[in-house]
N, C-alpha and C positions, 0 to 999 in steps of 0.2 A: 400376581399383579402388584401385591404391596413392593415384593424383591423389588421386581422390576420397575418400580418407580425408584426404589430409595438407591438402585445401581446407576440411574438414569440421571438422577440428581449428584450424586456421585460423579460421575462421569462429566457432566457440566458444569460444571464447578468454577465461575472464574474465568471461564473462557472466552466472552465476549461476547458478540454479535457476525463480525466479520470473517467469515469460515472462508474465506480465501486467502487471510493474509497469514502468512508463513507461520508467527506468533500465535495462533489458531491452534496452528496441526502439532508445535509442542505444547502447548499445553493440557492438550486431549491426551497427546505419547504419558504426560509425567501424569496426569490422573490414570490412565488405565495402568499403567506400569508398577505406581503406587500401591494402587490396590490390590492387581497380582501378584507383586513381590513383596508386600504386607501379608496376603493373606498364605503366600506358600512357604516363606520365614517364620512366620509366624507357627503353623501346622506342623512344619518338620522342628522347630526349636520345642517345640512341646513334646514331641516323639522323644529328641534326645534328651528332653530331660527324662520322662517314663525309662530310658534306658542306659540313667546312668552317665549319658555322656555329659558333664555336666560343661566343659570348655565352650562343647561345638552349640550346644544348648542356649549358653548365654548369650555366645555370638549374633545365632541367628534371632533372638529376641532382641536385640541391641539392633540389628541392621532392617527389623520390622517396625522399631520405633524411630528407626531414622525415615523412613520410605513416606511414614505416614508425617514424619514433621515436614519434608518435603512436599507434598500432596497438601499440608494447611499454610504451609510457605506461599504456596500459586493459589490458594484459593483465597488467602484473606490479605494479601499484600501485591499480587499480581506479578512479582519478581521470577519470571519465567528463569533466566540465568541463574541466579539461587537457589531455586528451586529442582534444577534439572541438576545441578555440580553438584546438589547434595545427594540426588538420588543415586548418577551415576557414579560419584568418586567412592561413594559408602558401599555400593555392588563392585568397583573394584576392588577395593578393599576385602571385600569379603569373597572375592575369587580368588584373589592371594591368600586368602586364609585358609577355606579348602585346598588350592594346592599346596601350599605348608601343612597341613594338615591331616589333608587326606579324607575327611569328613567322616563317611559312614563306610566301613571294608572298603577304604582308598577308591570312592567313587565323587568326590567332588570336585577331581577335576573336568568330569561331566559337564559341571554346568559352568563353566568358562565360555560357551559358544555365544551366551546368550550379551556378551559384553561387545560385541561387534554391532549387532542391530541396534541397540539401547543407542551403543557411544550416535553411530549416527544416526537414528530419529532423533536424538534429544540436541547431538552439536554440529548437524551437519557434515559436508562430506571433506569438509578440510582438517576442520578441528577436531571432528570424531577420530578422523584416521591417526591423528599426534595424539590423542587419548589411545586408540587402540595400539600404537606403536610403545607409546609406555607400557602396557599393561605388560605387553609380548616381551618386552627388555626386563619388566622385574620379574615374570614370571619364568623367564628363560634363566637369568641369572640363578632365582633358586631352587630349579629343577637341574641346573647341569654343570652348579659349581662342583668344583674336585670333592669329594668323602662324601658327597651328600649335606656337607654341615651348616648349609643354610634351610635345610627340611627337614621335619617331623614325619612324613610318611617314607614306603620305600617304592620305588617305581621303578621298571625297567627300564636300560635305554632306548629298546625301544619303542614300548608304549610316550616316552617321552617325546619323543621326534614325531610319534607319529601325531601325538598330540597339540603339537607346534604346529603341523603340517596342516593336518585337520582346520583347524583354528585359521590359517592363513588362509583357508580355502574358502572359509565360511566369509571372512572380513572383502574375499576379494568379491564375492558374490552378494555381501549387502553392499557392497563397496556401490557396484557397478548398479546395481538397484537404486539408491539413492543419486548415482550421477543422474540416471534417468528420468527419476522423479524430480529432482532440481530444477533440472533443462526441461523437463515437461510443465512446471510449474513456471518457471521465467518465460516460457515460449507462450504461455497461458494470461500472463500478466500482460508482457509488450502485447497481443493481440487485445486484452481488453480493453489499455491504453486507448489503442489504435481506433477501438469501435468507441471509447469516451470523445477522443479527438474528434471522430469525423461528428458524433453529435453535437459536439457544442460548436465547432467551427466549420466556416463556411468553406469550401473546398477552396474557392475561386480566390477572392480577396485573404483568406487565413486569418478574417476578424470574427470573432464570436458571430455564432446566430443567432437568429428573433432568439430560439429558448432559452439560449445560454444568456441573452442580455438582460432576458426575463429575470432570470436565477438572481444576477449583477444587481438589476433595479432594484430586486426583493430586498437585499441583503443589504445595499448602503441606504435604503428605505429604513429598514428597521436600525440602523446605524444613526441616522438623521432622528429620528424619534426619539432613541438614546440621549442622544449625544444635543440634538436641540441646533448642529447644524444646517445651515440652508444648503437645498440639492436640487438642480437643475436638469432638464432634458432639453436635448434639439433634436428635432427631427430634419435632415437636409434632403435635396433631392436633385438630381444634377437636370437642369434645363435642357430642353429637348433634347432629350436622348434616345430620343428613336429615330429620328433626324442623323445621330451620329451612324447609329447602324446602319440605315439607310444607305448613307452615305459613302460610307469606310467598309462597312461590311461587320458582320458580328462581333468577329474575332477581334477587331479594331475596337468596339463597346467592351466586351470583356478586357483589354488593354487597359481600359482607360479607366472603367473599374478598379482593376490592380493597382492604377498608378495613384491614382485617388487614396487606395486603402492606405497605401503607405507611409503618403502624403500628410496624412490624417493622426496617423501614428505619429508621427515625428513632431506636429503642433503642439498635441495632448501632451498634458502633464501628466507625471507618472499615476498619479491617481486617478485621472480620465480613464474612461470606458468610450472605444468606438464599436461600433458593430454595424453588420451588413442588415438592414431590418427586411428587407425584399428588395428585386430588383435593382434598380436605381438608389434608392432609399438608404440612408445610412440616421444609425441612431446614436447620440452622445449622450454619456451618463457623467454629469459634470459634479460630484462629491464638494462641500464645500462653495458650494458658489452661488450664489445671490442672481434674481434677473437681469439685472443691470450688469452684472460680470458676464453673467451668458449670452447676451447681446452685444459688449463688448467683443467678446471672442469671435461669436459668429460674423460680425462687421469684419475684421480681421482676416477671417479666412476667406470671404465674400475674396475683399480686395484683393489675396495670393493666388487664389483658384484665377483668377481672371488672367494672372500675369503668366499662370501655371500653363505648362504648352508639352502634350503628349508627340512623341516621336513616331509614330508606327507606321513600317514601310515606307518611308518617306515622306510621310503626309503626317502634317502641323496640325495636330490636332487640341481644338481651344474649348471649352466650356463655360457656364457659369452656375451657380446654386441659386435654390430659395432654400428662405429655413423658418420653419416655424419651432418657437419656445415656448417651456411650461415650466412653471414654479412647483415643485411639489411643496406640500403643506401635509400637517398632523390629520389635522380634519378631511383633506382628502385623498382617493386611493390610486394607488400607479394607475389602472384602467382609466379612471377620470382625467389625470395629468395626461395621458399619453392622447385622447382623445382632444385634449385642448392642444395640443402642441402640433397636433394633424389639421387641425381645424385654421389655426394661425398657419401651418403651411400652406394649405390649399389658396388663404386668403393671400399670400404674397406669389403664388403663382396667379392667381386672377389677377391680379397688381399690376403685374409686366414682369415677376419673376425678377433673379438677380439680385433679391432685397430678405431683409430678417422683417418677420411679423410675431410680436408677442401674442400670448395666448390672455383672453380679455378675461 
């Protein structure tokens, strides 16, 4: 149990929270990778000293203390690219070295295979394969220069070739695995996108919904408090609009919805928030702005909405708004402001509609 918590925390090391995002899944590859290739470096470099090999010996104690500075590289600085280029360029390096070498009775070119899956869990499937294209180039060059005089062991040619071959075989099969898991991963992302969009945005109009406006109010809420600027809401609501549907037919309401959303966007200043709050109902989140600014505004569009004239099927189609306003304040909460600002709406629909009513 004890192992198995201290592998556990080992293994988490630094890696965040967000197990979806790409930056996740290397850095989970260079901690397990570390610690395998720590602790198998490490085991065989003690063998070869017990027998004397003392070259191949110090090697792999050398390529076991780079594995593990790699593995405190990601856990105590975060530097995932750092971290992974130390681990794999030092396992290249030490694949070049077995095959120069030859390791234990000329079996270290054995473990060359393992330089294809590494390169790409750790650099992906572009940059892995320019890593693994290098390795394949120096390690070809000094397997099958002329007299052997760039190697220390002796190897036939053709264990050599077949060794190349092998190798190519292996790279083209994590190859094709990682394409998979890439494209399975981007296919995974745009779909969750997709289900983020349709929740925060309204199909119809494509303005935030009530939750997503929620999220907005909370957030330039707690901004205002900060910061000690004044932040406004309007609630509007387009004048008999069941009347229009009535009239024109649904799909003529949803129209006019649309044209309204648009419309609304192009008023707002970059720092405005519009949103579909229900139905008819649309909600402004005014950053910055005092009631007398918001009232302001709202008077404003009062008078374009009126001028504003929808087109659908041929038929002129006219509107006009109520709008109730609310000042948010320290001492009070969005639910409160949002209820004053309904409250002042309904009062200027009782009114004769067509007018802004502050919130008292």
């Amino acid at each position: 149990m004890i192992v198995r918590r201290l592998l556990l925390a080992y293994f988490k090391a630094g890696l965040g929270d967000n197990k979806y995002d790409d930056s996740y899944r290397r850095a989970l590859v260079v901690n397990i990778f570390s610690f395998v290739g720590m602790s198998i470096t490490f085991a065989m470099g003690v063998v070869a000293f017990v027998q004397t090999n003392w070259p191949l010996g110090l090697t792999l104690l050398i390529a076991s203390s780079v594995y593990l500075v790699g593995y405190l590289i990601q856990k105590y600085t975060g530097n995932i690219d750092l971290s992974s280029n130390t681990i794999l360029y030092s396992l290249i390096i030490l694949m070049v070295y077995l095959v120069y070498s030859g390791g234990v009775s000329n079996t270290g070119p054995l473990w060359i295979f393992m330089v294809a899956p590494v390169a790409l869990f750790l650099h992906g499937l572009k940059r892995g394969l320019w890593d693994i294209a290098l390795f394949v180039i120096i390690t070809s060059v000094i397997m099958f220069y002329p007299g052997d005089a760039l190697i220390s062991a002796s190897y036939d040619s053709d264990f050599k070739v077949r060794l190349i071959l092998s190798f190519l075989t292996v790279t083209f099969l994590s190859s094709f695995y990682e394409y998979s898991r890439e494209k399975s991963f981007d296919d995974a992302v745009k779909i969750s996108k997709e289900f983020e969009r349709l929740a925060k945005y309204d199909p119809l109009t494509k303005l935030s919904n009530r939750r997503d406006a929620m999220d907005k109010i909370q957030h330039e809420y707690n901004r205002m408090k900060r910061n000690d600027e004044p932040l406004s809401i309007m609630l509007a609501d387009i004048d008999h609009f069941k009347e229009i549907n009535d009239e024109y037919g649904h799909d003529a309401g949803d129209y006019v919805l649309m044209s309204l959303a648009g419309f609304f966007k192009n008023q707002c200043r970059s720092q405005d928030i519009v949103a579909r709050w229900g139905g008819e109902e649309f909600l402004f989140i005014l950053p910055q702005t005092d009631i007398e600014q918001a009232q302001h505004f709202a008077n404003k569009l009062l008078e374009k909405v009126r001028w504003h004239r929808v087109i659908y099927n041929r038929a002129d189609i006219s509107c006009t708004l109520s709008f109730g306003i609310s000042h948010l304040h320290k001492d009070t909460s969005i639910e409160q402001s949002l209820r004053e600002a309904d409250i002042a709406l309904y009062q200027a629909k009782n009114a004769g509609r067509d007018q802004v009513r502050i919130a008292q």
